[in-house]
Phi, psi and omega in degrees: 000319188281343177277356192281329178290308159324318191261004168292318186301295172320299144358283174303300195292355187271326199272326185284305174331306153327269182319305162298303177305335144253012154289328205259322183289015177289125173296153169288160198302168166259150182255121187018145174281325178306326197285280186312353171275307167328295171283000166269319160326305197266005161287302184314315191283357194257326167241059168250336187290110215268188183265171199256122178319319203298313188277113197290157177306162169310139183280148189288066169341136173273158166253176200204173174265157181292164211036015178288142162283127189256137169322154184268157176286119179109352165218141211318148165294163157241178215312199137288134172308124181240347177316355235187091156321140179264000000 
């Protein structure tokens, strides 16, 4: 009988999992038609807006594989060894 009890835990715990896990994958609800028409206005007016000449666009970051340290921006690489015949 007590090993029959043993196996509740596991059960149970398998079952609330279950249960969170299609409680978190439900889509979300939609949101108001006043919020979404608001937010297509003001999508539209921000590119209806042109951009301004004098500020150069946002800069691209490189990505890199992790743990590579990505350059700080403005400062020189330095050259390559070239010292070594190919």
């Amino acid at each position: 009988m007590s090993a029959l009890l043993w196996w509740l835990i596991p059960l149970g715990a398998t079952l609330i999992a279950l249960a969170w896990a299609a409680a978190r994958s439900r889509p979300r609800r939609a949101a108001g038609t006043h919020e979404t028409v608001g937010d297509m206005a003001r999508f539209r007016a921000a590119m209806r807006r042109p951009m301004p000449a004098d500020r150069p666009g946002p800069e691209r970051r490189r990505t890199s594989r992790p743990g590579t340290p990505t350059p700080r921006p403005g400062r020189a690489r330095r050259p390559a060894d070239r010292s070594h015949p190919a």
